[in-house]
C-alpha positions as CSV (number, residue, x, y, z in Angstrom):
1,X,101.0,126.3,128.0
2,X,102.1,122.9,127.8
3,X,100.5,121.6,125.2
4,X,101.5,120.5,121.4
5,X,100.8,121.9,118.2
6,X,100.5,119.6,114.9
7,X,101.5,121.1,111.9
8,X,100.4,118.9,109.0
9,X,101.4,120.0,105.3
10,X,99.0,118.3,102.8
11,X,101.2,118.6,99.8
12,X,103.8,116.8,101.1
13,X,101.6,114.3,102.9
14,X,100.4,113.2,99.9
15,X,103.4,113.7,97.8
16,X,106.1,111.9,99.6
17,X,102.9,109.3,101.1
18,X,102.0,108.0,97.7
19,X,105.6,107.6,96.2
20,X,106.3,105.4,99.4
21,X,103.7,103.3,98.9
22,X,103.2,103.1,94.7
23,X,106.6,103.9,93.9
24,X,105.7,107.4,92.0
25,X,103.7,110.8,93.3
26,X,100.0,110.5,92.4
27,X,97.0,112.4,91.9
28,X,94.8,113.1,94.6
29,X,92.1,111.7,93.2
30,X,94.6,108.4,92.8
31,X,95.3,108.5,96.7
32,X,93.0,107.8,99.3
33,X,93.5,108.9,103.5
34,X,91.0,108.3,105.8
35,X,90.9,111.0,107.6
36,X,89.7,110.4,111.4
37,X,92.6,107.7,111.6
38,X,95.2,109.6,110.1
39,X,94.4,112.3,112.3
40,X,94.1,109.9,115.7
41,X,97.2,108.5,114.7
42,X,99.1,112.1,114.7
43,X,97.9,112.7,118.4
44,X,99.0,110.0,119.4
45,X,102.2,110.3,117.4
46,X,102.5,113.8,119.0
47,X,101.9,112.3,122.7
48,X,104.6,110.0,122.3
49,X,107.3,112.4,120.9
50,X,106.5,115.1,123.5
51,X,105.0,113.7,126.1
52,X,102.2,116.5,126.0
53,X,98.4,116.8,124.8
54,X,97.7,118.0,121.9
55,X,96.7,121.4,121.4
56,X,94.9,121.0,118.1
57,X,95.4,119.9,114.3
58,X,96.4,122.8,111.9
59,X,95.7,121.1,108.1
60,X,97.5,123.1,105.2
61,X,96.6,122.8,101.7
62,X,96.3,124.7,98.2
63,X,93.2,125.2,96.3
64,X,92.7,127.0,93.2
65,X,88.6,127.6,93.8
66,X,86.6,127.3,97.0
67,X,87.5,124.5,99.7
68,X,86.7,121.2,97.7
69,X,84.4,118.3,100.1
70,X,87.7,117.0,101.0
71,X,88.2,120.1,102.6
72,X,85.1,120.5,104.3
73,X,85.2,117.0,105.5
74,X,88.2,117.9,107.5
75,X,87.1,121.2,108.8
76,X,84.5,119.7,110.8
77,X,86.6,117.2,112.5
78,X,87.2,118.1,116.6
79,X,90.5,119.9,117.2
80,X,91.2,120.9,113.3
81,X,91.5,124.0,112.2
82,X,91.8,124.2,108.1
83,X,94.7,127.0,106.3
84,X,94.5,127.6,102.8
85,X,96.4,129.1,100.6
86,X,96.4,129.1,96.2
87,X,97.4,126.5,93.6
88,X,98.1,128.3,90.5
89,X,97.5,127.3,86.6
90,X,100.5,125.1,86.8
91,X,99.2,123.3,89.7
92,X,102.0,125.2,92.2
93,X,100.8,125.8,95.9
94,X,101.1,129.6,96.6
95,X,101.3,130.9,100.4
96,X,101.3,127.6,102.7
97,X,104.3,128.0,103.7
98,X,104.0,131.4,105.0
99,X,100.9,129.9,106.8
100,X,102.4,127.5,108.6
101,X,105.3,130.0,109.5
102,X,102.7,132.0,110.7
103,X,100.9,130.1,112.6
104,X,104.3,128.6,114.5
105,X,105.3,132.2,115.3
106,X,102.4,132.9,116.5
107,X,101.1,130.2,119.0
108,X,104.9,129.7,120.3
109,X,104.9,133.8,120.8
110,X,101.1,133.6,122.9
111,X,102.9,130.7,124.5
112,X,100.2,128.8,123.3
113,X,102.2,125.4,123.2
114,X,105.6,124.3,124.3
115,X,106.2,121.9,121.8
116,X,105.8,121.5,118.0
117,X,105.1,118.6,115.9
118,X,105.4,119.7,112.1
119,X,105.0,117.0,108.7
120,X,106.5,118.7,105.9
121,X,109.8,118.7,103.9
122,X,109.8,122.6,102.6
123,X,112.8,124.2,103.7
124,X,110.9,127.3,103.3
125,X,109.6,126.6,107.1
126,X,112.7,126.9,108.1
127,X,112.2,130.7,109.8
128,X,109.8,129.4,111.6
129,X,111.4,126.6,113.2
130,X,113.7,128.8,114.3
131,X,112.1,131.5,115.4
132,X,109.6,129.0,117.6
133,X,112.7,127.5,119.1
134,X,113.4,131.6,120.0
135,X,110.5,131.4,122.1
136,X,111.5,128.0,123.9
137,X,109.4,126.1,121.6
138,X,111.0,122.2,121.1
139,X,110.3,121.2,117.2
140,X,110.0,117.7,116.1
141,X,109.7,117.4,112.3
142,X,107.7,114.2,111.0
143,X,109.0,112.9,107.8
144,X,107.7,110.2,105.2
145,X,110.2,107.8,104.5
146,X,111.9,107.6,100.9
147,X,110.8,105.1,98.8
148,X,113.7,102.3,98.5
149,X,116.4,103.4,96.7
150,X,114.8,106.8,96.8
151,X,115.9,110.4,97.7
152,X,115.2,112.3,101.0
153,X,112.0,114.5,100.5
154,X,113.0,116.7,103.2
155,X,114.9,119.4,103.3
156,X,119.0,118.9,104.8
157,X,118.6,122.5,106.2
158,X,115.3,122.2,107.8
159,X,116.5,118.9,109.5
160,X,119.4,119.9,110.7
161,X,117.4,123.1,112.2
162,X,114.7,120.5,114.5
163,X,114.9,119.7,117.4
164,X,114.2,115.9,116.8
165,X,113.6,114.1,113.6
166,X,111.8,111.0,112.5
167,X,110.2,109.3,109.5
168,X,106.7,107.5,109.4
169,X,107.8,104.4,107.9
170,X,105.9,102.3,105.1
171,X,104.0,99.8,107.7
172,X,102.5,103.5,109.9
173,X,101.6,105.7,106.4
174,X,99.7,102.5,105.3
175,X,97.9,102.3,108.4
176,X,95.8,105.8,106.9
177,X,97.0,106.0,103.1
178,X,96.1,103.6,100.1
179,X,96.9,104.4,96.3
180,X,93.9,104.1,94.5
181,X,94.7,104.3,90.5
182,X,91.7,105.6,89.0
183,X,90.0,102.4,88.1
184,X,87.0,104.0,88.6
185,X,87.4,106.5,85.3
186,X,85.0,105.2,82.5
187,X,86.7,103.7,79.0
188,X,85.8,106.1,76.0
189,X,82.5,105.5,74.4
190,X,83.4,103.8,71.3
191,X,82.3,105.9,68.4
192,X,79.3,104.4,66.5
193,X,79.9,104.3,62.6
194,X,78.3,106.4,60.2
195,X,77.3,103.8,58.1
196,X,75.4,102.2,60.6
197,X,71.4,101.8,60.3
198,X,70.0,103.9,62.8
199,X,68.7,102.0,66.0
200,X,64.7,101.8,67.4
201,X,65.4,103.9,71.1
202,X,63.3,101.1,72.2
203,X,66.3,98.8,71.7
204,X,69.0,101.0,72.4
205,X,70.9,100.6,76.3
206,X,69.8,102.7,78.8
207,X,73.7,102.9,79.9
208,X,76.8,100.9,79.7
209,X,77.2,98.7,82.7
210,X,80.9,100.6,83.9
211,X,78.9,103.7,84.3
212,X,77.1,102.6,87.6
213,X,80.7,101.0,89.1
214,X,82.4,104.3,88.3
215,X,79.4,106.2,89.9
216,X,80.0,103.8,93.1
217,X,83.6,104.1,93.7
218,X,82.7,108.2,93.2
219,X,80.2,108.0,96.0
220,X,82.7,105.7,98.0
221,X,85.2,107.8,97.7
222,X,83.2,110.9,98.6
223,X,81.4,109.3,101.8
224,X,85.5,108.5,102.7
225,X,85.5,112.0,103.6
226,X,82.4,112.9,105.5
227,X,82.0,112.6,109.1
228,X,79.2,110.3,111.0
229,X,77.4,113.8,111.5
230,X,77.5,115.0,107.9
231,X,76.6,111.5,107.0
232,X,73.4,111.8,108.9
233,X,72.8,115.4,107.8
234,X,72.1,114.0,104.4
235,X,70.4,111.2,104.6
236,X,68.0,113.4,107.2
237,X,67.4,115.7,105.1
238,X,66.1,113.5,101.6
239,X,67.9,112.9,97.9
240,X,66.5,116.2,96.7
241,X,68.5,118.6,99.6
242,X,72.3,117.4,99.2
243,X,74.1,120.0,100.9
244,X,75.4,122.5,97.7
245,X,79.3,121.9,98.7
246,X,78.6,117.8,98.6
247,X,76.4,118.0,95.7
248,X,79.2,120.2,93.9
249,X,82.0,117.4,95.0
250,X,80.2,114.5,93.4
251,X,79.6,116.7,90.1
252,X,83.0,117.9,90.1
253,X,84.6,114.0,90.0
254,X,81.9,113.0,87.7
255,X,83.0,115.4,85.2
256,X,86.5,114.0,85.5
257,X,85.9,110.3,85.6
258,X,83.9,111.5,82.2
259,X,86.8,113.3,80.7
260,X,85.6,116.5,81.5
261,X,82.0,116.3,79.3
262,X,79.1,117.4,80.8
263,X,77.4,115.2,82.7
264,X,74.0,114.1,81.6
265,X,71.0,114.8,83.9
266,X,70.0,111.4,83.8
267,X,73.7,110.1,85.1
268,X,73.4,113.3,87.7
269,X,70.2,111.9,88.8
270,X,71.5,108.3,89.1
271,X,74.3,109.6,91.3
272,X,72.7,111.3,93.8
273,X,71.0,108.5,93.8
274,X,73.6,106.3,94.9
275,X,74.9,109.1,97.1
276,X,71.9,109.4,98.8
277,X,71.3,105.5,99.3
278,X,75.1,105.3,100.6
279,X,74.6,107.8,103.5
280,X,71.5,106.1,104.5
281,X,72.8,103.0,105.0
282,X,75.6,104.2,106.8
283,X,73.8,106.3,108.8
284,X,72.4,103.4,110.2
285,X,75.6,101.6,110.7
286,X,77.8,104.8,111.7
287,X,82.0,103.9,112.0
């Protein structure tokens, strides 16, 4: 069939993406993609190497739970189709590589495409380069430039095993990627002293003022992620029926902004809040 294939590894996208453009490989939470361009501008990336349409969008990442929002987020976009394999205690994927060798083996066997556009540096794909190539598959391997004065983050053998090779330079990955330090992760709570006279709660502060601009940038962050349709899902259906995995997503990053403490009920309250309040008002202005 002649169609292409993209073959998008997450680990590296973010990896080698947010060393380009901060100088040094950041957190996810410290990196920010929109998603619907990133992914228009690999089809039309993949168009203009091969000269083909685009088959679909196969999305490869670690998790060491059940798919996080970011993950769901991308599932439901048209022509993706999500892989996962295991990040283990020290934060190691496990089994993406064998994925994507799978999945090239596979499509370029069912001759499902004719060409192959993959974004990754693990030699470990290697095999399945070649074996797509076995099959009359062409392979064009996608790179993220180096960082000035930098190393390659792709492997010599896996280049030299493609068909074609080019890098995304620092003008395209910042088209679709921004490092985003977290700014948005509260100070401590200073520690009152013992010695202190006990306050009236009538007097005391309901909340300090950085609690509500962290709970923003969480909610921006998360509606970042979500489609038009998922957008409107929410605000449809009210504050009190957040879908569980959205709900869970906004929890999650809560507890880490707050150092991992539990957060309160009133703060959980105040961010669905937001959340809820957010998707409204882009429902009504969709992207």
């Amino acid at each position: 069939m002649d169609r292409t294939g993209i073959f998008v590894d997450a680990g590296y996208l973010f990896a080698a993406g947010s060393i380009l453009l901060c100088g040094e490989k950041l957190r996810r939470g410290e990196v920010h993609l929109t998603n619907e361009v990133f992914l228009d501008f690999m089809r039309k990336k993949a168009e203009t190497l091969t000269g083909l349409p685009v088959l679909r969008i196969y999305w490869y990442d670690g998790t060491d739970g059940p798919p996080t929002g970011r993950h769901i987020a991308l599932a439901y976009q048209p022509d993706v189709k999500l892989r996962l394999g295991l990040v283990n205690r020290q934060g190691t994927q496990k089994g993406v590589d064998s994925l994507i060798v799978t999945d090239l083996i596979n499509l370029s066997r069912n001759r499902a495409m004719a060409s192959a556009v993959l974004l990754t540096g693990d030699e470990d794909v290697r095999v399945g380069v070649q074996q797509a190539q076995d099959y009359g598959v062409r392979v064009h391997l996608v790179g993220i430039a180096a960082a000035p004065g930098g190393e390659g983050n792709q492997g010599a053998l896996l280049k030299q095993e493609a068909d074609a090779v080019c890098d995304l330079s620092l003008e395209e990955v910042g088209t679709f990627m921004a490092c985003r330090p977290l700014q948005d992760t509260p100070p401590a709570m200073p520690v009152a002293p013992t010695a202190l006279p006990t306050v009236s709660p009538s007097v005391v502060a309901p909340a300090p003022e950085f609690a509500a601009e962290a709970l923003a940038a969480i909610v921006e962050a998360a509606l970042a992620q979500m489609t038009d349709e998922s957008v409107a899902q929410v605000a449809s259906a009210g504050r009190y029926s957040i879908p569980a995995h959205l709900d869970g997503l906004l929890l999650t990053t809560t507890t880490k902004s707050l150092g991992g403490a539990r957060v309160p009920d009133a703060v959980k309250k105040q961010l669905r809040g937001l959340f809820f309040a957010a998707c409204e008002e882009r429902s009504r202005t969709p992207r």
